[in-house]
N, C-alpha and C positions, 0 to 999 in steps of 0.2 A: 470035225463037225459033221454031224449026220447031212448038211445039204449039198456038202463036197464029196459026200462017198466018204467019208472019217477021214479025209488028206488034210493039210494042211492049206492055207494060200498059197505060201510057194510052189508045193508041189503041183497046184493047176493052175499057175499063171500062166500063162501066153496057150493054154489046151482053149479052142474056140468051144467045145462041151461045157465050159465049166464058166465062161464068160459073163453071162449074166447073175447067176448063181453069185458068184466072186463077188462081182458089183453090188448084189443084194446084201451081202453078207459086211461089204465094206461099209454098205448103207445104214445097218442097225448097229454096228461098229460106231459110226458116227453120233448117232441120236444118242448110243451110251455115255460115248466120252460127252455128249453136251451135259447131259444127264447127270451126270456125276460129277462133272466139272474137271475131268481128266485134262492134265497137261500133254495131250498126244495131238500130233498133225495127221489124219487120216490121209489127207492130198499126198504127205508125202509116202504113205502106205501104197496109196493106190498108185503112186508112179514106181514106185520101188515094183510095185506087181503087174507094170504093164494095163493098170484097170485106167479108162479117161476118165481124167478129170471133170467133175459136170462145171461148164461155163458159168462164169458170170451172166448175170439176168437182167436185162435192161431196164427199167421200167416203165421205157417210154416206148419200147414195143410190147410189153405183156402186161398182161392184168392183172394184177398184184392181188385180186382179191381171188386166185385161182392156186396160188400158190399154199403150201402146205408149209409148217413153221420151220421146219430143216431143209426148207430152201430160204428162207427169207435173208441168210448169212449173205447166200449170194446176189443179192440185188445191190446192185451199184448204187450209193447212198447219195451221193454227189449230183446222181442225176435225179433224186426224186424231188416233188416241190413242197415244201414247207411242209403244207396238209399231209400231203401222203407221210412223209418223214416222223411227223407226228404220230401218225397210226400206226405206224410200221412201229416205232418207237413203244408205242402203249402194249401195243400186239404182244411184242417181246417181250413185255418186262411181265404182263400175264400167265405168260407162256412160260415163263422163265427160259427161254430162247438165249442163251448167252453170248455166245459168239455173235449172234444178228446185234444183239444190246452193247456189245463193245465196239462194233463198226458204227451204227446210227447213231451211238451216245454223241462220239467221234467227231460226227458230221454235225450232231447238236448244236455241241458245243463251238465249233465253229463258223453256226449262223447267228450274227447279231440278229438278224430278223425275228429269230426265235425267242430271243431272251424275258422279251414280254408277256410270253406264253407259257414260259414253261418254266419251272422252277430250279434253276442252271445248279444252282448249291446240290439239290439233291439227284442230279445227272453225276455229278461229279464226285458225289459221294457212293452210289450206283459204280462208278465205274472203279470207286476204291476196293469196294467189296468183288469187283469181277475182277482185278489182274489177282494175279499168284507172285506178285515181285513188291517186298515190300516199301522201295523205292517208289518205284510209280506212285502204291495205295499212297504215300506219304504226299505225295505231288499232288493228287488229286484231293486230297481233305483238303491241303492247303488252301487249292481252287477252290475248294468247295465252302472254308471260311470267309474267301477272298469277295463270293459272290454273296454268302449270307448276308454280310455285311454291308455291301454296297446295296443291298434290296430293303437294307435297314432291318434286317432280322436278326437275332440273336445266332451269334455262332458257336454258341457250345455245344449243341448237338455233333459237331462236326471234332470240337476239340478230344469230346468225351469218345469218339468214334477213334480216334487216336490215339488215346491212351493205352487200349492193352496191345496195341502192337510195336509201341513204344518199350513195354514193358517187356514183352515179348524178344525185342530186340537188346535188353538189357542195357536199355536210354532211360535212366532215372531221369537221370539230370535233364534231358529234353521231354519226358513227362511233367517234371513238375511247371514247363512254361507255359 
């Protein structure tokens, strides 16, 4: 890469010249794999390269409306309050923010308080379409009929979201249920 002098990461890991640079580089590194939805851990890149990890973000010391969307992964969901949770949540799913949308969904879905607010069936259907493990996708449509239904809504949307990964997986027989 022309911003490392054509080296590699490797080859300027722990050179304090090439420190920031490194960090930048890991940085639009990151924004691609969200971007495209790569299966890669950059954290574990930038320890492999001696780069810091940037911190978890609290929300209850920063302002969350200062943050930039390839940070929003890192804000501690747990500590945010409904509302923010909420925005934080709409923000990402805008954004197409993925990684921030699989932690918040997360936290979503485990606040009953939210359940009146937001429409939990398609959190959970959101969150089929974001893993890469077609286990999980299966668990969360399931969630996701579980909830259609109890809100009184039609769950076929969720069943028909299921089918071709069913097919996919070469499960006739548990497509046609």
């Amino acid at each position: 890469q022309a911003v490392l002098d054509d080296k590699t990461p490797a080859q300027v890991a722990g050179d304090p010249a090439y420190r920031i640079r490194l960090a930048a580089v890991l940085l639009v590194l990151e924004q691609v794999v969200e971007i495209e939805s790569w299966p890669a851990d950059v954290n574990q890149l930038r320890q492999a390269l001696g780069v810091a990890v940037p911190p978890p973000i609290d929300p209850t010391q920063t302002e969350l409306s200062g943050l930039e969307p390839h940070d929003w992964a890192r804000v501690v969901p747990a500590k945010l309050t409904d509302d923010q949770l909420l925005d934080m949540y709409r923000q990402s799913a805008l954004f197409n923010a993925r990684q921030a949308l699989r932690l918040l969904s997360v936290e979503l879905l485990g606040r009953a308080s939210l359940s009146e607010r937001l429409d939990m069936a398609a959190v959970c259907g959101g969150m089929a379409q974001l893993t890469n493990d077609p286990d999980e996708a299966l668990v969360y449509l399931r969630r996701a009929r579980e909830y259609a239904t109890k809100a009184g809504s039609s769950p076929a949307r969720w069943y028909l979201a299921e089918l071709p990964l069913r097919l996919l997986r070469g499960e006739a027989t548990e497509a046609r249920h």
